[in-house]
KEKE-3310 file (N, C-alpha, C; in steps of 0.2 Angstrom, whole numbers, plus 5000, padded with zeros to 4 digits):
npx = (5258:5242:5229:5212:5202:5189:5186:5177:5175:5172:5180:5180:5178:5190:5198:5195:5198:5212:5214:5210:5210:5219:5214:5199:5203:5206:5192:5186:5193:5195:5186:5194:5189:5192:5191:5195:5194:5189:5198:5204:5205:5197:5184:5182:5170:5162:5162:5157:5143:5140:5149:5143:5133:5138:5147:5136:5130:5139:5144:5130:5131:5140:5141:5129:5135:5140:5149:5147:5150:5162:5167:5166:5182:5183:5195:5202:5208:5214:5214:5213:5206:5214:5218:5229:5232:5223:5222:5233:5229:5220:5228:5238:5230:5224:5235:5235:5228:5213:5196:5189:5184:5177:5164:5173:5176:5168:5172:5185:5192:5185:5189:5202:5203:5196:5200:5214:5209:5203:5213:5218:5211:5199:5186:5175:5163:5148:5155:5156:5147:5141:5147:5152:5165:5166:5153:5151:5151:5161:5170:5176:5167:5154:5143:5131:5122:5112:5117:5126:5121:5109:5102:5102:5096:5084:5080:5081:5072:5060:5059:5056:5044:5037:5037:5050:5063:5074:5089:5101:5118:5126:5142:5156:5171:5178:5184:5171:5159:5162:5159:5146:5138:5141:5133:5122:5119:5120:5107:5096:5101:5096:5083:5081:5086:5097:5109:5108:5118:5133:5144:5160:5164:5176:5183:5184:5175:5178:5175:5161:5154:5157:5154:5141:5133:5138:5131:5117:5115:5110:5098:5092:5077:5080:5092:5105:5114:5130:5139:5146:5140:5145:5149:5137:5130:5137:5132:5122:5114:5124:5116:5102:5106:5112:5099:5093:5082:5077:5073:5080:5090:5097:5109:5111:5121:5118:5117:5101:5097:5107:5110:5100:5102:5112:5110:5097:5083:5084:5086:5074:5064:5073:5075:5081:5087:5087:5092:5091:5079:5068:5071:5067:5055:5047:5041:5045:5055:5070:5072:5068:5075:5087:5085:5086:5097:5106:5102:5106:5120:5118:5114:5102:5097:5092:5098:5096:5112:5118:5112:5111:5125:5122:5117:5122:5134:5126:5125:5138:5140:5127:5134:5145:5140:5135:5147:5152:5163:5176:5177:5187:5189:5191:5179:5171:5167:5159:5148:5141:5138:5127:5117:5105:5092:5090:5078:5083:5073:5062:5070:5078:5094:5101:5113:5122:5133:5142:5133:5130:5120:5114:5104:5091:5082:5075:5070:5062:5065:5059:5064:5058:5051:5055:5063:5061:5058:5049:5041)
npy = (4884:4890:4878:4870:4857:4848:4830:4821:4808:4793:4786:4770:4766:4772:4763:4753:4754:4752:4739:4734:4731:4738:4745:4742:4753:4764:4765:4770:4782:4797:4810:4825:4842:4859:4876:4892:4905:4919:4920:4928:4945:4960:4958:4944:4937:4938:4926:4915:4909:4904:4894:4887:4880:4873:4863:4856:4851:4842:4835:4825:4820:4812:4802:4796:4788:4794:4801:4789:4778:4784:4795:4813:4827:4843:4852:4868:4883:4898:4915:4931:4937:4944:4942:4938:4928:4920:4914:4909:4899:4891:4886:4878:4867:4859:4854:4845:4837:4840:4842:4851:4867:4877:4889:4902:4915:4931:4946:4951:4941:4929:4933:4932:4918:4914:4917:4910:4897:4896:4897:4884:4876:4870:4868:4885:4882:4890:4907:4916:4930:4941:4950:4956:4954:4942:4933:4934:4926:4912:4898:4890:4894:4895:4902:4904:4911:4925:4941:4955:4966:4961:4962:4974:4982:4976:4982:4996:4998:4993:5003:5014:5011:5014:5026:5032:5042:5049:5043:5036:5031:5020:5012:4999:5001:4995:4984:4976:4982:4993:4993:4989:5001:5008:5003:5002:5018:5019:5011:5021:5032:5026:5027:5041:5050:5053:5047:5053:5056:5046:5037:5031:5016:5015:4999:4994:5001:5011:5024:5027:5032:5046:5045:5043:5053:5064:5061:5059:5072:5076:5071:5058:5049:5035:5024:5014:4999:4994:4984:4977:4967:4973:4986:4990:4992:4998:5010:5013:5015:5026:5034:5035:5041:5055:5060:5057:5051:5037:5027:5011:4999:4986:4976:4957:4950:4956:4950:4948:4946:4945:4958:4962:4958:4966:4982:4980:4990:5001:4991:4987:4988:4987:4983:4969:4963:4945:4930:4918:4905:4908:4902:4896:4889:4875:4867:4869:4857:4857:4865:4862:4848:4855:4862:4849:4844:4853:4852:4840:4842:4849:4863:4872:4886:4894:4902:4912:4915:4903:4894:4897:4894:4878:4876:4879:4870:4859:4859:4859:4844:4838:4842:4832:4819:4817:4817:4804:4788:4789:4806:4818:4835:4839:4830:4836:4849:4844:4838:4846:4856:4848:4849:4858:4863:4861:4856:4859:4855:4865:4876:4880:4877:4885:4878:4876:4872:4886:4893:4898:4899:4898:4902:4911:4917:4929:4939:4953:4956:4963:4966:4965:4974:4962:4956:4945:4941:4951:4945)
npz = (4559:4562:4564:4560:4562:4558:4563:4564:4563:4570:4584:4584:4571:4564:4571:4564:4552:4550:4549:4535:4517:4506:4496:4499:4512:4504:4499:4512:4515:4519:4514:4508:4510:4511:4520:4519:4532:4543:4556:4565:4569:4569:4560:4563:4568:4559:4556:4565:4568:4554:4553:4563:4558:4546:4554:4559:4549:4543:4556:4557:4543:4542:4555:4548:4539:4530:4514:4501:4511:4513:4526:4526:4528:4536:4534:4539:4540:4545:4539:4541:4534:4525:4506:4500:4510:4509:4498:4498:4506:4502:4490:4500:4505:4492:4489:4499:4495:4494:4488:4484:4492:4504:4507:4510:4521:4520:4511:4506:4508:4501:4486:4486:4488:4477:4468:4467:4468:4452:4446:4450:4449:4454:4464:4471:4484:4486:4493:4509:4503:4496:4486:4470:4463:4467:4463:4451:4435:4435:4429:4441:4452:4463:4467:4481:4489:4484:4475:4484:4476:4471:4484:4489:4478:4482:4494:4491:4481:4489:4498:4490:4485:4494:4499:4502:4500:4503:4504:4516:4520:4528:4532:4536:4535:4521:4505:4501:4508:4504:4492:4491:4496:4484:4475:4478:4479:4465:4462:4468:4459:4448:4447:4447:4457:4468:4482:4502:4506:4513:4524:4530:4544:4554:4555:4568:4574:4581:4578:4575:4584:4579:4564:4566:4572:4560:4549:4555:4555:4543:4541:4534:4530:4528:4531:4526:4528:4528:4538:4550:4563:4578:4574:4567:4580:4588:4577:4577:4590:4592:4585:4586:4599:4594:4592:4580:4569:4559:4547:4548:4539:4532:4527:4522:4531:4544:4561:4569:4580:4588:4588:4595:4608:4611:4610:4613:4616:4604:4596:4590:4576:4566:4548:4539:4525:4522:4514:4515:4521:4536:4550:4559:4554:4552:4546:4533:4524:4521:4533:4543:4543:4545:4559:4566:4564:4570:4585:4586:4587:4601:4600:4602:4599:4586:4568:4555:4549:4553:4546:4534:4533:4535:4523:4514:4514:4513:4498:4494:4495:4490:4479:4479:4481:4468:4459:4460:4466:4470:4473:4465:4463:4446:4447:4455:4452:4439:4445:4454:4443:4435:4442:4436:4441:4458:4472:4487:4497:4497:4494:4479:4470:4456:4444:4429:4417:4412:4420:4435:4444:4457:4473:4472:4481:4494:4506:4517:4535:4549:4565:4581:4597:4607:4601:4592:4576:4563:4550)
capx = (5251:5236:5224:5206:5200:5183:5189:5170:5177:5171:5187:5179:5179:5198:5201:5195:5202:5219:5213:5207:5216:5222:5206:5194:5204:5202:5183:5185:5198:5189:5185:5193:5186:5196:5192:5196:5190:5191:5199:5207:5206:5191:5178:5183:5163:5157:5164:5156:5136:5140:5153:5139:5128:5142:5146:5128:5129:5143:5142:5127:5130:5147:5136:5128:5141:5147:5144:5145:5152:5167:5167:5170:5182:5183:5201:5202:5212:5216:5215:5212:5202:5219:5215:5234:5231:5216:5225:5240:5227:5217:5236:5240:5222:5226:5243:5234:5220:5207:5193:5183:5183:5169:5162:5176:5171:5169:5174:5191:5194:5181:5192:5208:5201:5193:5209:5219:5205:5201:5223:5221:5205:5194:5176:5174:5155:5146:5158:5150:5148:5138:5153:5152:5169:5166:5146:5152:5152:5167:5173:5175:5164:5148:5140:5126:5115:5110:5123:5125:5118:5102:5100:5102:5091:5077:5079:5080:5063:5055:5060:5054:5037:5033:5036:5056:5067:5079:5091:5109:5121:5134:5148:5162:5179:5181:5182:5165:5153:5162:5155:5137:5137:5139:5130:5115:5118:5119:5101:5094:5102:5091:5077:5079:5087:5102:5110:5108:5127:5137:5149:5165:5165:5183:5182:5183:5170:5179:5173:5155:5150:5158:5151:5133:5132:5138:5126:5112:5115:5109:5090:5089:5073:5082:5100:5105:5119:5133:5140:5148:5135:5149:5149:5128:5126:5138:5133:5114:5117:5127:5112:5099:5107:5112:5091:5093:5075:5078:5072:5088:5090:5103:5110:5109:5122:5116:5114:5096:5097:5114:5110:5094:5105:5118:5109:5091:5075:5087:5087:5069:5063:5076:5075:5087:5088:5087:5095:5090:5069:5066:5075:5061:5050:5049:5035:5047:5058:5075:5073:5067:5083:5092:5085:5089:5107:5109:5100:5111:5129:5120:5113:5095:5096:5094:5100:5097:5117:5121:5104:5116:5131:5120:5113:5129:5137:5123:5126:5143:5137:5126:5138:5151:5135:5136:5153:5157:5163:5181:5177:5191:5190:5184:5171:5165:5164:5155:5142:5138:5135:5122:5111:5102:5090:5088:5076:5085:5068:5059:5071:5080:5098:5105:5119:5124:5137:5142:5129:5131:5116:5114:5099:5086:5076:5078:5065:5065:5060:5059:5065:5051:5052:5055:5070:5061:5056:5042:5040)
capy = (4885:4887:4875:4869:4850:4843:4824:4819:4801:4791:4780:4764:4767:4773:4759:4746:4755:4750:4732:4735:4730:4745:4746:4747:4758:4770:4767:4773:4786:4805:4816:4831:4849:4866:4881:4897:4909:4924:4918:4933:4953:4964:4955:4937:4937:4934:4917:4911:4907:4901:4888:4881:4875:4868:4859:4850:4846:4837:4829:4822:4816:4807:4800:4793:4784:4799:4800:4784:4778:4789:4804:4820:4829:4849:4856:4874:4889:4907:4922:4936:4943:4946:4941:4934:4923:4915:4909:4903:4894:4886:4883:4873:4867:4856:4850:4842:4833:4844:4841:4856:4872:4878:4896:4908:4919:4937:4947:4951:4932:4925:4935:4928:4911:4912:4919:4903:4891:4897:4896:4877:4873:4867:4873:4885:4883:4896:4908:4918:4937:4942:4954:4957:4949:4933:4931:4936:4918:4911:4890:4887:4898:4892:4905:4900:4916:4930:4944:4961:4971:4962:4963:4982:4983:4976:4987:5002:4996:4995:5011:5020:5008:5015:5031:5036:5043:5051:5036:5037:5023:5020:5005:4996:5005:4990:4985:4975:4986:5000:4992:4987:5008:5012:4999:5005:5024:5015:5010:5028:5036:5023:5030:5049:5054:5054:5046:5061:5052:5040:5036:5023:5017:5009:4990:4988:5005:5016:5030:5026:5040:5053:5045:5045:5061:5067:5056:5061:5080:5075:5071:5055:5046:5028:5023:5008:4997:4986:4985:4969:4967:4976:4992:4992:4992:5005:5016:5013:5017:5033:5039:5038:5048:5061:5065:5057:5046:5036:5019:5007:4994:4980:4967:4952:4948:4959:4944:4953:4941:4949:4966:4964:4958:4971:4986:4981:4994:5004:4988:4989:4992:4988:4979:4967:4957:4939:4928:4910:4905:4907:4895:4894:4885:4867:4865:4868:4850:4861:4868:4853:4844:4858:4860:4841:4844:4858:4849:4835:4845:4853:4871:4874:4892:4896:4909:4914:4912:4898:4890:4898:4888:4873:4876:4881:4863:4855:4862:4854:4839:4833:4840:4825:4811:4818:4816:4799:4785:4793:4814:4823:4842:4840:4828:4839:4852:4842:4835:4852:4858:4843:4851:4860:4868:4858:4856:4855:4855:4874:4881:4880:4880:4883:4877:4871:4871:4893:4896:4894:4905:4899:4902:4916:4917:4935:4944:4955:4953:4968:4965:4966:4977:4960:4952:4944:4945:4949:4943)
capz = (4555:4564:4561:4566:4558:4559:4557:4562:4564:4577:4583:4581:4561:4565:4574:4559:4544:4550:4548:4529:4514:4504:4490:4508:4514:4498:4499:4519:4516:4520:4508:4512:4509:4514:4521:4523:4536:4547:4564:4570:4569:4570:4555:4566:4570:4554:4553:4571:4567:4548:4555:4567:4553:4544:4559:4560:4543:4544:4557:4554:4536:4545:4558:4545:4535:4526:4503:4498:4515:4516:4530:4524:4533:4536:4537:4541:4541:4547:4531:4545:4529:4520:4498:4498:4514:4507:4491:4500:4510:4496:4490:4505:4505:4487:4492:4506:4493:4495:4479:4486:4494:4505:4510:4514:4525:4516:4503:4504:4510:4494:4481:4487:4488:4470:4463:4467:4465:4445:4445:4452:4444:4461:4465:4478:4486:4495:4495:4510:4503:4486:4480:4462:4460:4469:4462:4443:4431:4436:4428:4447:4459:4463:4473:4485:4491:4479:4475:4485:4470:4470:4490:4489:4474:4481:4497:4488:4477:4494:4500:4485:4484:4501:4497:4503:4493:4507:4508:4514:4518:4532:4528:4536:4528:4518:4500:4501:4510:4500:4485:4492:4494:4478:4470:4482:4474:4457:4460:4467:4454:4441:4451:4448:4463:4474:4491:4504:4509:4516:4529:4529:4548:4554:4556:4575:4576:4588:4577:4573:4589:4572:4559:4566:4573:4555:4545:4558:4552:4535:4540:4528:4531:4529:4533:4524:4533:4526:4542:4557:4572:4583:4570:4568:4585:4588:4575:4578:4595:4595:4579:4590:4605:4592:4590:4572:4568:4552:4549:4547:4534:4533:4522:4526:4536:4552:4565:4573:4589:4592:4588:4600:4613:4614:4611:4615:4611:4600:4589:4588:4570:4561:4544:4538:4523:4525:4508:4517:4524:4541:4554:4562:4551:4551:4539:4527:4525:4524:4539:4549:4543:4551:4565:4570:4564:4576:4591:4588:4591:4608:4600:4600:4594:4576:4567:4549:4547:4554:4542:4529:4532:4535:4515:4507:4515:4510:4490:4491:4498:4484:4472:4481:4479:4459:4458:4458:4472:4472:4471:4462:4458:4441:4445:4458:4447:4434:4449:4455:4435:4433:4445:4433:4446:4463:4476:4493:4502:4499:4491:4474:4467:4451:4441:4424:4411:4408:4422:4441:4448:4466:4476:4470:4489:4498:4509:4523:4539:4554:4573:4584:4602:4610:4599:4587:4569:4561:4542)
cpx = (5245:5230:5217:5204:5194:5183:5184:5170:5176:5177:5187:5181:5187:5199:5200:5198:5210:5220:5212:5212:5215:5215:5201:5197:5204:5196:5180:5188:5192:5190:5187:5191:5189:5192:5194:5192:5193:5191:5201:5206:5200:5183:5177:5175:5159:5159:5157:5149:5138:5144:5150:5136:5131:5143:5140:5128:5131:5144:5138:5127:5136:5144:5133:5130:5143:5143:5149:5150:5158:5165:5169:5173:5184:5191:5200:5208:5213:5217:5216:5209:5208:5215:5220:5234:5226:5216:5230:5234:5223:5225:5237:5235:5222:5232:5240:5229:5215:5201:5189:5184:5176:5171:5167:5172:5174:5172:5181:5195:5192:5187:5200:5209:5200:5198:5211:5214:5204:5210:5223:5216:5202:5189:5178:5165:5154:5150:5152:5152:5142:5142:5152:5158:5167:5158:5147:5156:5158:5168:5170:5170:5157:5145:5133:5120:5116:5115:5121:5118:5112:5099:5098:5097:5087:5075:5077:5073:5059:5053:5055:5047:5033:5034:5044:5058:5073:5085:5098:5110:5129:5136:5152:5167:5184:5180:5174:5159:5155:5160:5149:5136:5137:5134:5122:5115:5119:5110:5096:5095:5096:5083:5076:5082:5093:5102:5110:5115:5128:5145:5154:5166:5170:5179:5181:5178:5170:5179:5166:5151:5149:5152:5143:5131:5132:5130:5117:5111:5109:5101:5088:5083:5073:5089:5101:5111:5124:5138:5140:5141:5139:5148:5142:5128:5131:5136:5125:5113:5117:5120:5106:5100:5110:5107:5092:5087:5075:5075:5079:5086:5097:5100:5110:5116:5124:5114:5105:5096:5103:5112:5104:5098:5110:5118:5101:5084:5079:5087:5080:5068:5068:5075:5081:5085:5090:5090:5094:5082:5071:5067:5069:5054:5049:5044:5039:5054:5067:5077:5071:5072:5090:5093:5087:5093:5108:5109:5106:5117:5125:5117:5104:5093:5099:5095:5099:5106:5120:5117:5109:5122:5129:5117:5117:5134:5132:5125:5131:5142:5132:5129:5144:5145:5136:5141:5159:5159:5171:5181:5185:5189:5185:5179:5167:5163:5157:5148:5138:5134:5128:5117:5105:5097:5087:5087:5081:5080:5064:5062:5076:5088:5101:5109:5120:5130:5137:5135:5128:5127:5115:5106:5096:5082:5081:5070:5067:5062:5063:5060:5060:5055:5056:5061:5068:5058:5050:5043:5035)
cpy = (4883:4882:4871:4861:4847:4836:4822:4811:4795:4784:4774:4764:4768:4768:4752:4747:4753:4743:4730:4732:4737:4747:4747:4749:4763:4772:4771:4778:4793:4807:4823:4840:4854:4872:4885:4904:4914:4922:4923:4939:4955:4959:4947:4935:4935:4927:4912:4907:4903:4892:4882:4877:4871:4862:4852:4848:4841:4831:4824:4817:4812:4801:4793:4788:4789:4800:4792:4778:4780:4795:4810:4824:4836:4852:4864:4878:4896:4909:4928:4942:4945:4937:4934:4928:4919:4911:4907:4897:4887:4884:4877:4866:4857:4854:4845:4836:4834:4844:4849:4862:4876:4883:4900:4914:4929:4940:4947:4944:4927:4926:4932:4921:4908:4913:4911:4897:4890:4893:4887:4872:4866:4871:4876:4885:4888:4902:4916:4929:4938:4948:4954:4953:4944:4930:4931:4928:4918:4901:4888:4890:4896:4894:4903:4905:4920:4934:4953:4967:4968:4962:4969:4983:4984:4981:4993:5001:4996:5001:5016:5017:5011:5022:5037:5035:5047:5045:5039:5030:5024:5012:5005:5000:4997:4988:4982:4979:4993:4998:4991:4995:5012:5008:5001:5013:5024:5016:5017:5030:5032:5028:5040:5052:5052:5051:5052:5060:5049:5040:5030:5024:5012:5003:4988:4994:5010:5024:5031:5032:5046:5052:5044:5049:5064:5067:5058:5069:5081:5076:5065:5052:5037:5027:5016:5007:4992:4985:4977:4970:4971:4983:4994:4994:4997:5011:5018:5018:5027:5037:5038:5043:5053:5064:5061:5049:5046:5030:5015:4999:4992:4973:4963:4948:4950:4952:4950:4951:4945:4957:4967:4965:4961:4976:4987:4984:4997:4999:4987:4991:4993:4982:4978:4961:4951:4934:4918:4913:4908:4904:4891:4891:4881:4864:4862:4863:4854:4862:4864:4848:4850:4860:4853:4841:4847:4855:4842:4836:4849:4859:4870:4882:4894:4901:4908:4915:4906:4893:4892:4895:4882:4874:4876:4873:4856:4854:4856:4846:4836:4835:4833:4820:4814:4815:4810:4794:4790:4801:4814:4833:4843:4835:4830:4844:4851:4838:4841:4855:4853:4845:4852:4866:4863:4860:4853:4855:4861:4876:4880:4882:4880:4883:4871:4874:4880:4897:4896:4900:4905:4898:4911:4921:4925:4935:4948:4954:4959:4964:4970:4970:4970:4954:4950:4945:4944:4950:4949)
cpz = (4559:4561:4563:4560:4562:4555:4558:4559:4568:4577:4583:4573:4562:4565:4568:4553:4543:4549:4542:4527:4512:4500:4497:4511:4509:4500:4508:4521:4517:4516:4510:4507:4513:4514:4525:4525:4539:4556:4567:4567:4568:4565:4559:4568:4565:4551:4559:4569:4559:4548:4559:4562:4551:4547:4559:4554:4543:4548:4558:4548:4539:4548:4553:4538:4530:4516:4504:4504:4516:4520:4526:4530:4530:4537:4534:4540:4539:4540:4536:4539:4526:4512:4500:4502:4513:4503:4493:4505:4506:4493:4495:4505:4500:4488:4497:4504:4493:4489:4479:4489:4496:4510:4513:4515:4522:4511:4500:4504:4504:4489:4481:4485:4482:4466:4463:4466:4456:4444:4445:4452:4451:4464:4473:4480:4490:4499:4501:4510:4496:4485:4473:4459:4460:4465:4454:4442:4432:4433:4436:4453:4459:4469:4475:4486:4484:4481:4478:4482:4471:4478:4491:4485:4473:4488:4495:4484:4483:4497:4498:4484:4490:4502:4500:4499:4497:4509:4508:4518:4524:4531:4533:4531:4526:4511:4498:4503:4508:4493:4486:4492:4487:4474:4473:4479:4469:4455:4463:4464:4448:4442:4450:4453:4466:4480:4493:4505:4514:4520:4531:4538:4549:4557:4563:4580:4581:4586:4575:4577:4582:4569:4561:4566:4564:4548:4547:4554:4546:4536:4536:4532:4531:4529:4531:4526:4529:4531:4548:4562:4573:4581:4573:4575:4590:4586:4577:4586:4597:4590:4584:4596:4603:4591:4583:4573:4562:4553:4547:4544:4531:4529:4526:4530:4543:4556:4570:4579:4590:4593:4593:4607:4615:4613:4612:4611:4606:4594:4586:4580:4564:4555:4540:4531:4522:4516:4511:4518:4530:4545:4558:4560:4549:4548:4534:4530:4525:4532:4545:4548:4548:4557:4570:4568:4570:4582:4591:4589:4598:4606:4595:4599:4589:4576:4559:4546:4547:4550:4536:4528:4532:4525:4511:4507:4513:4503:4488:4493:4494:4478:4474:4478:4470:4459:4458:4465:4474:4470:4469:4463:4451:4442:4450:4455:4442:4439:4451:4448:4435:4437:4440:4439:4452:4469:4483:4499:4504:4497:4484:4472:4463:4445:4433:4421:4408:4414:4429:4446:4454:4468:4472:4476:4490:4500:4516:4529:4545:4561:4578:4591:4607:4608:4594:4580:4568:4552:4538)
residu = (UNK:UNK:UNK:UNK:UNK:UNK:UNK:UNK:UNK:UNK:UNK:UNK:UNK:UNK:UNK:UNK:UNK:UNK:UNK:UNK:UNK:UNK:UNK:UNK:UNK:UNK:UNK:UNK:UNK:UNK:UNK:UNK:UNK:UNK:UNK:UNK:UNK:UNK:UNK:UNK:UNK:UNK:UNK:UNK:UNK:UNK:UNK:UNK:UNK:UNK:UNK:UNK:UNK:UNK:UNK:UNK:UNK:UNK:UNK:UNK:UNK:UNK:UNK:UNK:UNK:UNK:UNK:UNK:UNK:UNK:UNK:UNK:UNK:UNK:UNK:UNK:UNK:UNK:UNK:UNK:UNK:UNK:UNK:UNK:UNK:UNK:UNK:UNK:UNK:UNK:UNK:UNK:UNK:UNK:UNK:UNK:UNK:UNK:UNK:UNK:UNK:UNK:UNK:UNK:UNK:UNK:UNK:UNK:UNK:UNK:UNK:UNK:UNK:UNK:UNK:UNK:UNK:UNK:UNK:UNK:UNK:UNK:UNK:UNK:UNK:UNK:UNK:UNK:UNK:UNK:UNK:UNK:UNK:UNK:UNK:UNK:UNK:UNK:UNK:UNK:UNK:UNK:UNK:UNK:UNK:UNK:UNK:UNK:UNK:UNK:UNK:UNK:UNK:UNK:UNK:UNK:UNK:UNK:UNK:UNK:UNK:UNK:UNK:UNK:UNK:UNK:UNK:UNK:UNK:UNK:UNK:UNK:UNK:UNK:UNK:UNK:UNK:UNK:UNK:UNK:UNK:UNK:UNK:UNK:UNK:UNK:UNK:UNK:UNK:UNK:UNK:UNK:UNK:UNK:UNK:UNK:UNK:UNK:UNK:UNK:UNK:UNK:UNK:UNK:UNK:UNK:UNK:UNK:UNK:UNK:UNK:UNK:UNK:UNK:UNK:UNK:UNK:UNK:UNK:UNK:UNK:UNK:UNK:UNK:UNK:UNK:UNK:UNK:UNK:UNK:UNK:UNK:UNK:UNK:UNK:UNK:UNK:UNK:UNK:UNK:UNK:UNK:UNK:UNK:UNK:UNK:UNK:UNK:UNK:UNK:UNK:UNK:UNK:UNK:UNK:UNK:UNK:UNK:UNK:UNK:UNK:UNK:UNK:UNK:UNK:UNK:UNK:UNK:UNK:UNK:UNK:UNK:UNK:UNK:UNK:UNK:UNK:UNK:UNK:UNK:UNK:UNK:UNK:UNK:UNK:UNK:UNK:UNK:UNK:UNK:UNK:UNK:UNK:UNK:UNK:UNK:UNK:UNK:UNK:UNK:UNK:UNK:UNK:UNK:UNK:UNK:UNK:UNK:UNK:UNK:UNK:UNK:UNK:UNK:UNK:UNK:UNK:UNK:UNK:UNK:UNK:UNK:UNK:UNK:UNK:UNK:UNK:UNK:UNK:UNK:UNK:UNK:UNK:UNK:UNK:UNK:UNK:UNK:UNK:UNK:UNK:UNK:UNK:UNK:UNK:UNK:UNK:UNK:UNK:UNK:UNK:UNK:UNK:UNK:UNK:UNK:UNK:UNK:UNK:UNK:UNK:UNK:UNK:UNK:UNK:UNK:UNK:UNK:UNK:UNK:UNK:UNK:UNK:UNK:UNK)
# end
């Protein structure tokens, strides 16, 4: 069983815990936390940027003696985006002592992962997707960003505030971004009108040439995208060298720095919505705690997902300080509930008791000729 483990222990601390009585070593045992991700087959990219944040967080809070001087530590493991392999990993997960689960990576991976958490009664944090499954009131699920339906909702509001109403829609052939598609002609149809139609493009994009050209044919005026970087920047790509001029507009997790970088002017002009602030704006107390996490692992470039794994690990992280000197399961459950609504620095999350609403924040932000955004 592959597996990846952030022990985030420095071997001094190793090396005196062995000297402890049994009661101080309780108080210095790690706290451990499980997830699972997408390490291998075509989606394996949307893990990479969200893992860095985590990363800074942790080591960081470690660094600094940990919740109530115990370490947390991060055990890992492969789903390949399979539901079943999500829950046998949350399964292994708690056998191993786990109090928590945190962000699997997408939708097919979330719903696996929720399934067998609700089953084995242990919070999952942040899981990262807005799905309707995974975002919908769950005992244990404690989604972090805002959910699909209202990302697309508010694109589609902009659309039609600015005066388009020709909107079509190409997707990943998968069951998430085949649910962002309908739930986005859900909300044109409130509107009075119609998608011009939409396109399901395979996972690893070796038909995206087809399905743009096809989609081009149509004339829409906006192309909405639930779509990998590799896919977008395939389908973008092949849709302007079929003649098709639309503007293009993306959920939020289109990386735009990537998409600048491996298809260039073509990425120009496209709008993506964003479900975190800004990385780049250290005014706000959030975003200046996460940039001196990042610089302290070695990586001075932000990204709006990797500011998303730093915020979702933060969430779990003072649900542990709630939770008591020894976390469990239910008392991290019951630490998270007690938020109510909580400032982590600019931005607001929240959770009680029959209510576990997450963050509120979206906006868009445009990719400039030059890579970067414009608010």
């Amino acid at each position: 069983m592959a597996r990846n483990t952030f022990h985030l222990l420095a071997s001094a601390l190793a090396a005196l815990v062995l000297t402890l009585s049994p009661v101080a070593q309780a108080q210095t045992k790690p706290i451990v936390i499980g997830q699972t991700y997408v390490k291998t087959g075509p989606l394996a990219s949307l893990s990479t940027e969200p893992l860095v944040g985590i990363r800074a967080l942790f080591t960081t809070l470690n660094a600094g003696g940990g919740i109530n001087g115990r370490p947390v530590e991060l055990r890992q493991l492969d789903d390949a985006y399979d539901p079943a392999k999500g829950g046998e990993n949350v399964k292994a997960f708690v056998n191993e002592g786990a109090v928590g689960i945190l962000m699997p990576i997408g939708t097919s991976s979330s719903v696996g992962a929720l399934k067998a958490a609700n089953e084995l009664k242990i919070p999952v944090v942040g899981p990262y997707t807005g799905a309707g499954p995974v975002v919908k009131f769950s005992e244990y699920g404690f989604p972090v960003r805002i959910s699909f339906d209202e990302e697309y909702s508010r694109i589609v509001n902009h659309l039609f505030t600015i005066g388009i109403s020709r909107i079509a829609f190409a997707h990943n052939d998968n069951p998430g971004a085949r649910s962002a598609m309908e739930s986005t002609q859900k909300f044109i149809a409130e509107r009075g009108d119609k998608m011009v139609g939409s396109v399901a493009v395979k996972n690893d994009g070796s038909d995206a040439a087809e399905r743009a050209a096809e989609l081009a044919r149509l004339k829409p005026k906006a192309v909405v995208l639930s779509a990998t970087n590799d896919v977008a920047a395939k389908f973008i790509t092949a849709y302007r060298a079929a003649g098709g001029e639309t503007a293009f507009y993306s959920f939020s997790f289109l990386n735009g720095q990537k998409l600048f970088q491996d298809i260039r002017k073509d990425a120009a002009g496209v709008v993506i919505s964003q479900v975190v602030p800004y990385p780049w704006n250290s005014a706000m107390p959030v975003i200046a705690e996460y940039q001196a996490a990042m610089k302290k692992i070695g990586v001075t470039e932000f990204s709006y997902a990797s500011l998303e794994g730093y915020v979702t690990a933060k969430v779990l992280v003072e649900g542990l300080k709630r939770a008591g000197p020894n976390p469990t399961a239910e008392s991290l459950q019951k630490g998270l509930e007690s938020f109510k609504t909580l400032d982590l620095g600019g931005i607001a999350v929240s959770y009680r008791p029959g209510e576990h609403r997450g963050l509120t924040f979206s906006e868009l932000s445009m990719l400039k000729a030059d890579g970067r955004y414009l608010r």
